[in-house]
C-alpha positions as CSV (number, residue, x, y, z in Angstrom):
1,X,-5.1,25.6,-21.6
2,X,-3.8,26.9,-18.2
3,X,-0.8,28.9,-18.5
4,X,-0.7,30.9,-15.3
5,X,0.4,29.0,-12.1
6,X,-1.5,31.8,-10.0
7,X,-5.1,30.4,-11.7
8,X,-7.4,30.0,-8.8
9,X,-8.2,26.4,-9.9
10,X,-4.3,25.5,-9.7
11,X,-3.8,26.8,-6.5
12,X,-6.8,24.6,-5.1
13,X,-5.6,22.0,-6.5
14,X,-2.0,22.7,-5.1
15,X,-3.3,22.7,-2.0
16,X,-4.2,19.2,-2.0
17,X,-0.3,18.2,-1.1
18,X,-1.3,19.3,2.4
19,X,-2.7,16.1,4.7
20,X,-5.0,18.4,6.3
21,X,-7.3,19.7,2.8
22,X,-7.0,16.4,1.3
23,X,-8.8,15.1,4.8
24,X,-11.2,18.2,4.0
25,X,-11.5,18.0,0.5
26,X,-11.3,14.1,0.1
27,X,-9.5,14.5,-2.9
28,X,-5.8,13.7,-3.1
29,X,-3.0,14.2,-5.9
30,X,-1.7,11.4,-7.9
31,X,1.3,12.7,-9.3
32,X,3.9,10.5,-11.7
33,X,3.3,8.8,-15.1
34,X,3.8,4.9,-13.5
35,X,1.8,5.5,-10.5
36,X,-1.4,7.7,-12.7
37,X,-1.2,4.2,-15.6
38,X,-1.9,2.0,-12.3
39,X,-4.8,3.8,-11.1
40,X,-6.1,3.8,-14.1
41,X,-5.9,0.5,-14.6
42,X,-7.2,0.0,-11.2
43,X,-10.1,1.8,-12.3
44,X,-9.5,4.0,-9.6
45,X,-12.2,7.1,-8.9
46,X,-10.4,9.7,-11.2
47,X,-12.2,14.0,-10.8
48,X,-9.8,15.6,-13.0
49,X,-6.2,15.0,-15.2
50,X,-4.4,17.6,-15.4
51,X,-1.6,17.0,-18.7
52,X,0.9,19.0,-20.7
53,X,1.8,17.6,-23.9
54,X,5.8,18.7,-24.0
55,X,6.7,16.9,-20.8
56,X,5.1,13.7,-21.6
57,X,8.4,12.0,-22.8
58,X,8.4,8.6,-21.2
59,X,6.5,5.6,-22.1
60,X,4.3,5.9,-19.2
61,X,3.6,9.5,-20.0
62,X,2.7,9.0,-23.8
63,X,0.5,5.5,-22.2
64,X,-1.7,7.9,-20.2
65,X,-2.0,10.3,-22.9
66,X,-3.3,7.5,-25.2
67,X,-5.9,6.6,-22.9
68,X,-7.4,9.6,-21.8
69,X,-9.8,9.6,-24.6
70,X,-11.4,6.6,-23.0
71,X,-11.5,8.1,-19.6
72,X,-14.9,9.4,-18.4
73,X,-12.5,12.2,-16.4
74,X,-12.2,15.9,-16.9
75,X,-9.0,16.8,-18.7
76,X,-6.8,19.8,-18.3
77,X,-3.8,21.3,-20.5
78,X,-1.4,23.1,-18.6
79,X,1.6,24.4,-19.5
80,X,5.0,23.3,-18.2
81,X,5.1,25.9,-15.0
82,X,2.1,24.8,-14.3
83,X,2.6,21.1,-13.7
84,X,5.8,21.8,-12.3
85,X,3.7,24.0,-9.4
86,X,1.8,21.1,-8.7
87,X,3.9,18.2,-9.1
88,X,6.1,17.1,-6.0
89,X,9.6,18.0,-6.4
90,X,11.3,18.1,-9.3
91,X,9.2,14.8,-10.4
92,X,7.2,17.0,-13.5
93,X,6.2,13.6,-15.7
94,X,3.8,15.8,-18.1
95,X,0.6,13.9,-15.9
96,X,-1.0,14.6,-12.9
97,X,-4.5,13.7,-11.3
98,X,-6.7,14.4,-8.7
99,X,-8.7,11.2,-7.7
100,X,-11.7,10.8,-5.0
101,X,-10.3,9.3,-1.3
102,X,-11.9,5.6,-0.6
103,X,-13.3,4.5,1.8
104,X,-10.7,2.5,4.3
105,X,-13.3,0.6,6.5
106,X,-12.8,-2.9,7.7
107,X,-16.1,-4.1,6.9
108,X,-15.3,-3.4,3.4
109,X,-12.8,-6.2,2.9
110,X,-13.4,-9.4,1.7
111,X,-10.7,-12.3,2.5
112,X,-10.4,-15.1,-0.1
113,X,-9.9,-18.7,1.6
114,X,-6.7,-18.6,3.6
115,X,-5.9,-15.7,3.8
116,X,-2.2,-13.4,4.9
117,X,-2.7,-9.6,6.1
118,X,-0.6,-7.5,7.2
119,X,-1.1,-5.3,9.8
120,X,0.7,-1.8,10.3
121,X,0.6,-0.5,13.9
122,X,1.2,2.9,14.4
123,X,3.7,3.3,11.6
124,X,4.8,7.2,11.0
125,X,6.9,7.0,7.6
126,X,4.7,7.4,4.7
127,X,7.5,5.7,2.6
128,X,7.4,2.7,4.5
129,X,3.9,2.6,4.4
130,X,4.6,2.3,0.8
131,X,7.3,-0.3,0.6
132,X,5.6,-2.3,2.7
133,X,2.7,-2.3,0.1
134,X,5.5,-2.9,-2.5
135,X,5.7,-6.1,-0.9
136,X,2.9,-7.2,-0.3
137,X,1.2,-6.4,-3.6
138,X,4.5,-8.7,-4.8
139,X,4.0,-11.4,-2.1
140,X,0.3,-11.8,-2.7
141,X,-0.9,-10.2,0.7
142,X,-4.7,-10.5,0.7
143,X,-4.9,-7.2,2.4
144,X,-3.2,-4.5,4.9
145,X,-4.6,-2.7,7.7
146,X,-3.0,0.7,8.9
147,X,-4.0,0.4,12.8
148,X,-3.7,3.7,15.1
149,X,-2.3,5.4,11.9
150,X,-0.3,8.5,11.8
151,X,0.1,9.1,8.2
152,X,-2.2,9.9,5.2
153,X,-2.6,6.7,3.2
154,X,-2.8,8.6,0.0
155,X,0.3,11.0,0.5
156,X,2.3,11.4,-2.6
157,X,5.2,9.7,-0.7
158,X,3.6,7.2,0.0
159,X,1.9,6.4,-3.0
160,X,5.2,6.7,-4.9
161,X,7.0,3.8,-2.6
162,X,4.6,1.4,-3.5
163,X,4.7,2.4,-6.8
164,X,1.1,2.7,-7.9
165,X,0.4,-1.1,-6.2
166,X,-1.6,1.1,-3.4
167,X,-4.6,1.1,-6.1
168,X,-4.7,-2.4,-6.1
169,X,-4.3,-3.8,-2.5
170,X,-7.2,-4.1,-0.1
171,X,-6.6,-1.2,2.5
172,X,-8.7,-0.4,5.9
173,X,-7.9,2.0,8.7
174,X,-9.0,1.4,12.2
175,X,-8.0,1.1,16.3
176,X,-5.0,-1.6,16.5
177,X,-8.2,-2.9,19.9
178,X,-10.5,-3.1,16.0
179,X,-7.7,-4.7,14.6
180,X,-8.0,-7.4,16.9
181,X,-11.0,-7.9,17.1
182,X,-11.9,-8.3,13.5
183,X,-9.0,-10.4,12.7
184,X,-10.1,-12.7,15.6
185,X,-13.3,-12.9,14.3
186,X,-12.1,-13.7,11.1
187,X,-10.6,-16.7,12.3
188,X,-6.8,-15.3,11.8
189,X,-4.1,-16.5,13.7
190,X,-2.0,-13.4,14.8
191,X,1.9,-13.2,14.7
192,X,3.5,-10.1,15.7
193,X,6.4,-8.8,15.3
194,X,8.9,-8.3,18.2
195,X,12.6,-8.2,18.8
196,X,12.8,-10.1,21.7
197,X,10.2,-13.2,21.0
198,X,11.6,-16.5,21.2
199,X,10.1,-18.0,18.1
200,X,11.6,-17.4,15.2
201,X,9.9,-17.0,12.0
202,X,10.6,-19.9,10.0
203,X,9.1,-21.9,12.9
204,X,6.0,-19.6,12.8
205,X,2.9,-22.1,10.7
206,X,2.4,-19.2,8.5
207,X,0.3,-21.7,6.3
208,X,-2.9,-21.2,7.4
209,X,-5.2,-17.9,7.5
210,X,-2.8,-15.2,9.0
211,X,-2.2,-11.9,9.9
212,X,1.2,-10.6,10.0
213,X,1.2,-7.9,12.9
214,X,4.5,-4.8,12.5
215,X,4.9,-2.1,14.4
216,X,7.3,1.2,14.0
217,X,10.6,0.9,14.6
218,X,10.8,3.9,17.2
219,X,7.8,2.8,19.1
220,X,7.3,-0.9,18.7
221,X,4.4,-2.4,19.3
222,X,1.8,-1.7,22.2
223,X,1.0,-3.9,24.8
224,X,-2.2,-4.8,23.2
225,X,-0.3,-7.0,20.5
226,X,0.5,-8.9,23.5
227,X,-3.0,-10.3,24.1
228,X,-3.4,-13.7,24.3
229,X,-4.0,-15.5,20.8
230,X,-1.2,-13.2,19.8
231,X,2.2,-14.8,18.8
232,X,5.7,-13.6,18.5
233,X,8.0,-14.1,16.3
234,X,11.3,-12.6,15.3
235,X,14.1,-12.4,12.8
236,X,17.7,-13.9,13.7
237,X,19.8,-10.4,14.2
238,X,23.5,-11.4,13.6
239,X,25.1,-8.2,13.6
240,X,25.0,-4.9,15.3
241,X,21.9,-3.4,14.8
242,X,18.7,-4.3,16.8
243,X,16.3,-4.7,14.1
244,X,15.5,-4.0,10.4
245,X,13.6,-1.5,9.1
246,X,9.8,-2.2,9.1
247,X,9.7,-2.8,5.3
248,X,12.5,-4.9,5.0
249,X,11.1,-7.1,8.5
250,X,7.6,-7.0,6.2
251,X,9.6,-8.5,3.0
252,X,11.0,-11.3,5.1
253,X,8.3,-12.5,6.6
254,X,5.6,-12.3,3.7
255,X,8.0,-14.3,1.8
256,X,8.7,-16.7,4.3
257,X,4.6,-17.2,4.2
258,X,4.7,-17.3,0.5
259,X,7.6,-20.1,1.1
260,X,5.7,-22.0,3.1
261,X,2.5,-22.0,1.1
262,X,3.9,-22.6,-2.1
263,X,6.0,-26.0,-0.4
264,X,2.1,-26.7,1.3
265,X,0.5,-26.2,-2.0
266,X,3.3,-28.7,-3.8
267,X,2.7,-31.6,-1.5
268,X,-0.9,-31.8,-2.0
269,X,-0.1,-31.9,-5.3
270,X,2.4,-34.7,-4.9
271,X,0.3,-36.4,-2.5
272,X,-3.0,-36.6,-5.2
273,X,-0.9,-36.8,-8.6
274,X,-2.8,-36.4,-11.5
275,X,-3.6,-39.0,-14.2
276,X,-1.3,-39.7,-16.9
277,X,-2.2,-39.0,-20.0
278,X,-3.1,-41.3,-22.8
């Protein structure tokens, strides 16, 4: 039991909720009941959990306490100012952990048959980041690739926003010019993302193998998602405003893709129906 928030071992450990250690320690915090159930599920690379028993009150909480036993994972007791010195905010859930970084390389993914992946050029916002993964855990993305990156993948914000569903999702960092170049050789066609295309999305064939290129709203895209074999697309703005935010722009179109592969999928069906049973 660690009851002193000034033990040596906490404060390392607290130290972790700055981008630059976790780059040095390749560790990073995993903070939050919901998100610490997911990674375990995930069977994601757990070093230490660090628990106290009298603010596990949730479902979630008393989940991670039950499997703990079955964890191959150092476990900690803390007491309550403990947790509360190295959980984010006021967000003490009685369960914290520190897990090993992955590896983000491109090489390292492996696309099922037709695949959708999103790419996220030079977004800034942790918390869209994590949205975005929201979304594309929910719209069955095959994977998302954080090109020319300014944010920590595994910052507590961002893990948060997508709600654990970062533990699950194929991830790679890389150049936006690697991007390319891997998702050309991959045999993707490549729709980006851009205000002032003519297309609009629901004309987009969004059927077949895809990548789904964003950029951040401040910046936009750079003129490198305007190579050739690059196409874009926008969404109808009615109204004021110029755009949507990246996440809500991501939502749109990974569910107009899901749209139109579902309708794909149900006319092959209709087209070869099945024999009636006798």
């Amino acid at each position: 039991m660690i009851t002193s928030p000034q033990n040596p071992r906490v404060k390392e450990v607290a130290r972790l909720r700055d981008a630059r250690h976790r780059r040095r320690a390749g560790r990073y915090l995993i903070d939050g009941a919901r998100e610490l159930l997911r990674a375990i599920e995930s069977r994601v690379a757990l070093e230490t959990v660090f628990y106290c028993r009298e603010l596990c009150r949730t479902a979630d909480s008393q989940a991670v306490l039950a499997r703990l036993d079955a964890l191959n994972v150092e476990r900690c007791e803390v007491a309550p100012r403990v947790l509360e010195k190295l959980a984010f905010g006021d967000r003490a859930e009685g369960v914290l952990a520190v897990a090993i970084t992955p590896q983000t390389r491109l090489d390292q993914i492996q696309l099922p048959p037709s695949p959708l992946v999103a790419v996220l050029s030079g977004l800034e916002k942790p918390g869209n980041i994590g949205a975005v993964l929201r979304s594309a855990d929910a719209a069955g993305v095959s994977a998302v690739i954080v090109a020319d990156g300014q944010v920590d993948l595994f910052n507590p914000n961002c893990i948060r926003a997508s709600l654990g569903t970062i533990f699950e999702m194929p991830l790679a960092t890389a150049s936006s010019s690697e991007t390319l170049d891997w998702l050309r050789a991959n045999g993707l066609a490549i729709f980006a993302a851009l205000p002032t295309a003519e297309l609009e999305y629901t004309r987009a064939n969004l059927s077949g193998p895809a990548a789904l290129v964003l950029g951040s709203e401040v910046e936009g895209l750079s003129s490198l998602w305007h190579a050739p074999g690059v196409t874009s697309i926008r969404l109808p703005m009615l109204g004021l405003a110029d755009s949507l935010n990246v996440s809500a722009t991501a939502a749109v179109l990974f569910y107009e893709a899901l749209r139109q592969r579902l309708s794909l999928r149900s006319s092959s069906i209709a087209e070869f129906p099945q024999p009636r049973s006798s």
